[in-house]
C-alpha positions as CSV (number, residue, x, y, z in Angstrom):
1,X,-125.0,-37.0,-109.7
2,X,-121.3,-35.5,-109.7
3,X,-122.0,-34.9,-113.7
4,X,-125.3,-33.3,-113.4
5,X,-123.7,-30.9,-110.6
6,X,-120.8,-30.0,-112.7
7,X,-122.3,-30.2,-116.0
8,X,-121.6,-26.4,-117.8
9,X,-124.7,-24.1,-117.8
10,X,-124.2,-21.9,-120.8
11,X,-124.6,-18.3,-120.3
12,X,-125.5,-19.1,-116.2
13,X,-122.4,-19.8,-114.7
14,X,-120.2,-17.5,-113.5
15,X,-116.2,-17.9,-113.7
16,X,-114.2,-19.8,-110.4
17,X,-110.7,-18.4,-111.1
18,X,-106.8,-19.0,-110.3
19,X,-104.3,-16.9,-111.6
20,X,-100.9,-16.4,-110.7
21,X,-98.2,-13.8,-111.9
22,X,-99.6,-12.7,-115.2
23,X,-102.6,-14.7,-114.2
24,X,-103.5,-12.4,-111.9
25,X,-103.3,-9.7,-114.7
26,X,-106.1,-11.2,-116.7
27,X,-108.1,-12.2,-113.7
28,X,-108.4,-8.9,-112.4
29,X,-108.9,-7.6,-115.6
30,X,-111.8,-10.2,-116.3
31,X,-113.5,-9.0,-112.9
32,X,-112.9,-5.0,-113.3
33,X,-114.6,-5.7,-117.0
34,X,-117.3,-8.0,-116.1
35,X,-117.7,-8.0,-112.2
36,X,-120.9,-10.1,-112.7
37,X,-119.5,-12.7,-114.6
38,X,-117.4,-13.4,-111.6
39,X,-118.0,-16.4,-108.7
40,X,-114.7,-16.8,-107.0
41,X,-111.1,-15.2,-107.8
42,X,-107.8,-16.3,-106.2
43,X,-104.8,-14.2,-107.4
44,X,-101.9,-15.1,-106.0
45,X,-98.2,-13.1,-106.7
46,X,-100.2,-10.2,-108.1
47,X,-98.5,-8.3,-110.5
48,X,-99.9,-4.5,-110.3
49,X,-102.0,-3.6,-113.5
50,X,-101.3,0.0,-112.9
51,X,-97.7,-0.9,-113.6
52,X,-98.2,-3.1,-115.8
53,X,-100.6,-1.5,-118.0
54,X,-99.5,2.3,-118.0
55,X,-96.2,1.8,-115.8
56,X,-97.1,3.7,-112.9
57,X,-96.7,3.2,-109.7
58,X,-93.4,1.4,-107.8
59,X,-91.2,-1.2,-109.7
60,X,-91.4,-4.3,-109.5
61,X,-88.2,-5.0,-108.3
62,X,-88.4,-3.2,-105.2
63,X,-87.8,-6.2,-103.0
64,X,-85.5,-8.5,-104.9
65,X,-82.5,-7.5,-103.2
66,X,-83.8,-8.5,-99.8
67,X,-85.2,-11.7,-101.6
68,X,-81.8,-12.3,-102.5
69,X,-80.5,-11.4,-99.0
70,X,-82.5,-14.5,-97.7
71,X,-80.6,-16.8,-100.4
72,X,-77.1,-15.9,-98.7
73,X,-78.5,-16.3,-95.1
74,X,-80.2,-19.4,-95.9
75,X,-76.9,-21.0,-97.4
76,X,-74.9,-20.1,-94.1
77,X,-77.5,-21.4,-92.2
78,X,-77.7,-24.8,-94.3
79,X,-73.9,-24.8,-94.1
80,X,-71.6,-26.5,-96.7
81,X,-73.3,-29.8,-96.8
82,X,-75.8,-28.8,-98.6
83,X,-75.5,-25.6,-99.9
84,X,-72.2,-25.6,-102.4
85,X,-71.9,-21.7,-102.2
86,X,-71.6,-21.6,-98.4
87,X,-68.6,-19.7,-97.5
88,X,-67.3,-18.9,-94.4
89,X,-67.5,-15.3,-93.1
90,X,-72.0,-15.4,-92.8
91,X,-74.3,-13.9,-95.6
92,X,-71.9,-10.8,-96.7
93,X,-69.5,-12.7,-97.5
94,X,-71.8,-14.9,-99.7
95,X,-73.1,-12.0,-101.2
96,X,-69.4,-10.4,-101.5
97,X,-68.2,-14.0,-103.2
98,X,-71.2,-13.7,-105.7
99,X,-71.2,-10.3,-106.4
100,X,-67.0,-10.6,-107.5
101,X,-68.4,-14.1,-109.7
102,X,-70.6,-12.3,-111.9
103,X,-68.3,-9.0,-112.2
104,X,-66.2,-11.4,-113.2
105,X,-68.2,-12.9,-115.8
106,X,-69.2,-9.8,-117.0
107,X,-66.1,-8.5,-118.1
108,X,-65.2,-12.0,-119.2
109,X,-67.8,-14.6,-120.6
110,X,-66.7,-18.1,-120.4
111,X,-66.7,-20.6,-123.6
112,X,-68.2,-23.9,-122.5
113,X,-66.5,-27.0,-124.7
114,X,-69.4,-29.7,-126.1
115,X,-70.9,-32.3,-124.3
116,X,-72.6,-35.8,-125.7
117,X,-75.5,-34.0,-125.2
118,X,-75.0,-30.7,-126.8
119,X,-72.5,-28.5,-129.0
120,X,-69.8,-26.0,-127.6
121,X,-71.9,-22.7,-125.6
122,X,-71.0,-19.6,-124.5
123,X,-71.6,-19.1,-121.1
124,X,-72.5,-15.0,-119.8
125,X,-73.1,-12.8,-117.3
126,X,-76.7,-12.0,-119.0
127,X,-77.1,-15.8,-118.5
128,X,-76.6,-16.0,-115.0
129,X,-78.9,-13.0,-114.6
130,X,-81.4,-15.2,-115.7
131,X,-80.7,-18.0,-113.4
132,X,-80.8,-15.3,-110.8
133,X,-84.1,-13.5,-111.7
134,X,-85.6,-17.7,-111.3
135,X,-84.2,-18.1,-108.2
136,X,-85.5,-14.6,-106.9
137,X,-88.8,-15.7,-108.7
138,X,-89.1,-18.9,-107.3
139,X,-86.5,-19.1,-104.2
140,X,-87.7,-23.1,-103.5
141,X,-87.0,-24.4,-106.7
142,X,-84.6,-21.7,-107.9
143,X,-82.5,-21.9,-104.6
144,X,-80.8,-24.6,-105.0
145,X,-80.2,-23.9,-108.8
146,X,-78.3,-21.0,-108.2
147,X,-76.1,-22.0,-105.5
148,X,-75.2,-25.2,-107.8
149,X,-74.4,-22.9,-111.1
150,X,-72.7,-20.5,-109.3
151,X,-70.3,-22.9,-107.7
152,X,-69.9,-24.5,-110.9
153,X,-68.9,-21.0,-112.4
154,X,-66.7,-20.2,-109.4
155,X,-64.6,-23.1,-109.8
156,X,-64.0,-22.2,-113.6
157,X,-67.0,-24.5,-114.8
158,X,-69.7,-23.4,-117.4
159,X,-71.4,-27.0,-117.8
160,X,-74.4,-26.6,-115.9
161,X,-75.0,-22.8,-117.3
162,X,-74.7,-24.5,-120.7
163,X,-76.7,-27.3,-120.0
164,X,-79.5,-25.3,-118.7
165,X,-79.2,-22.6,-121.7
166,X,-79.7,-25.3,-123.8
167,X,-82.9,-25.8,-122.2
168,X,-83.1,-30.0,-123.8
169,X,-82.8,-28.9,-127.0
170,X,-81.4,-31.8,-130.0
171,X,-80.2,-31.5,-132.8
172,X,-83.1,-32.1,-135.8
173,X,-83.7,-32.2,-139.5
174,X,-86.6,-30.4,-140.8
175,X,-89.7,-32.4,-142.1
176,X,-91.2,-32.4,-145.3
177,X,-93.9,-30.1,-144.2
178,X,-91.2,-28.1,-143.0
179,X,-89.6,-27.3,-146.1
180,X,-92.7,-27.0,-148.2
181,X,-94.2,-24.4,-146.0
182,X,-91.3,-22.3,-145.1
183,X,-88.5,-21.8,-142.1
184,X,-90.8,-19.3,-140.1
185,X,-94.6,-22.0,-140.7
186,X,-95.9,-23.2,-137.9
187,X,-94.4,-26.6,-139.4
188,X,-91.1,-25.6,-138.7
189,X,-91.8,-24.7,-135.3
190,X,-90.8,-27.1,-132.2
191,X,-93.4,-27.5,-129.6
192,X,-92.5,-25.4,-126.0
193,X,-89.4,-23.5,-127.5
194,X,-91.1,-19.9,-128.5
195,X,-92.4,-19.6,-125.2
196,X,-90.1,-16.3,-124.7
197,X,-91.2,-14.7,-127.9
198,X,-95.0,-14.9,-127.5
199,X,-94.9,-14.0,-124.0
200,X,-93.0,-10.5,-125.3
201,X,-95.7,-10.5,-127.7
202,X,-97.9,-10.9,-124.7
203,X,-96.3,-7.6,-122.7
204,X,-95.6,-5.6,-125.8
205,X,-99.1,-5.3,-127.1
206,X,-100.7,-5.4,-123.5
207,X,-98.5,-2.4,-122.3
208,X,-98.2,0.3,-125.0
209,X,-96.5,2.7,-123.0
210,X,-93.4,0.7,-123.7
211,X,-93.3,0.8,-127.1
212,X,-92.8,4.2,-127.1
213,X,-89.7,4.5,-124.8
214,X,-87.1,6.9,-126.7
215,X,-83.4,6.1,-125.8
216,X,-83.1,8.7,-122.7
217,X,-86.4,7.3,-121.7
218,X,-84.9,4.0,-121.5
219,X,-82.0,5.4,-119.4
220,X,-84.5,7.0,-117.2
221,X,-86.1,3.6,-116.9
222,X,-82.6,1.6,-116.3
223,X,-81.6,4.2,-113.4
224,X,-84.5,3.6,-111.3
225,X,-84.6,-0.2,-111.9
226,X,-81.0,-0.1,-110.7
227,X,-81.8,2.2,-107.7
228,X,-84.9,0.0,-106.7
229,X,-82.5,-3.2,-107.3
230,X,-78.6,-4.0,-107.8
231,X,-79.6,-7.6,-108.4
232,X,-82.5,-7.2,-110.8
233,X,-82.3,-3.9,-112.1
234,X,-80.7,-4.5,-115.2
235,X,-82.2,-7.6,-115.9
236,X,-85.4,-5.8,-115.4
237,X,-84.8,-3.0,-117.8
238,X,-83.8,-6.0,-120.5
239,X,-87.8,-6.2,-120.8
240,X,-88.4,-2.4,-122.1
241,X,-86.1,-2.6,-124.4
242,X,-87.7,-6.0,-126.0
243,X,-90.7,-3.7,-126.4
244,X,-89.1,-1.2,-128.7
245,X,-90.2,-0.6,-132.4
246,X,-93.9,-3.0,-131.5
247,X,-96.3,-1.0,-133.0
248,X,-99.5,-3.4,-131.9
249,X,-102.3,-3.1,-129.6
């Protein structure tokens, strides 16, 4: 009974959806398109397709300093047992001892010696930005990542920056389909580590507006993220310039 009721009705059954983040980007477009074709839709962290699409309408890091606000009153709540960045003084000066880490990193990266696990890094401030934008993303699991690395970083320690910019990558020797079809085949590729170029791909070809940002476009751009956020701003900005030169719709 349970595979006649499920069993797929070409052409008569509509779509039951999920999407979340950029999942909510193609759902709503899906249902805007073909409103017919939809059953059920549940977007969840919607990302505004005004923005996305055409880039108007508020920024999208409107509320990330407040987001990181809760990180700091969280830790002084949790207290030093459990989170490692707790310092005494209450949230500011949680956010004051963070805020002097990454100015400090950013005049100054931090070289990271090799591991059994991996070669020598280079630990930056760009890198902890993107610990930062996780942990603003996803504050249950990024929480806790943050105020670890952080410490790490405060006590003159780039290990577990360098671990996780590594990501799990090993050392490997190309295969023999490999070298006969080329360094950029799809044989030379290793499964899960483009995920960042296709998903640029993704937003650069979905939004064409950015392609065409000039430079003092660009600094128009930065400004406001910066206004809207001091945490996230410039991270933010980061994605229009990734956009620049696509010429693909």
């Amino acid at each position: 009974s349970i595979v006649a009721r499920t069993r797929w009705q070409q052409g008569r059954e509509k779509l039951l959806y999920w999407g979340r983040s950029y999942g909510t980007v193609l759902g709503s477009t899906f249902a805007t398109m073909f409103p017919d074709r939809i059953h059920r839709a549940v977007l969840d962290a919607v990302v505004d397709v005004d923005k996305y699409y055409f880039g108007e309408g508020p920024n999208a890091v409107e509320d990330a300093d407040a987001i990181f606000d809760q990180f700091t009153r969280y830790c002084h709540a949790a207290g030093g047992d459990v989170c490692p960045f707790y310092v005494q003084g209450g949230p500011a000066a949680i956010k004051k001892a963070y805020l002097a880490l990454e100015e400090a990193l950013y005049n100054r990266s931090l070289p990271v010696p090799a591991s059994a696990t991996r070669g020598p890094e280079v630990v930056t401030w760009s890198d902890l930005k993107i610990i930062l934008r996780i942990a603003l993303y996803q504050p249950l699991y990024g929480f806790p990542q943050l105020a670890e690395i952080a410490t790490e970083l405060s006590l003159g320690s780039g290990a577990a920056l360098a671990d996780f910019k590594v990501g799990g990558r090993s050392p490997s020797c190309p295969s023999d389909q490999c070298l006969q079809a080329g360094p950029w085949s799809a044989e030379c590729q290793v499964s899960g580590h483009n995920e960042a170029y296709s998903s640029t791909a993704i937003l650069c070809a979905d939004a064409e507006y950015l392609q065409d940002a000039d430079e003092e476009e660009f600094k128009r751009s930065w400004a406001s993220l910066q206004e809207d956020s001091a945490m996230l701003g410039d991270y933010w900005a980061s994605l229009l310039m990734s956009c620049v030169g696509w010429k693909l719709k």
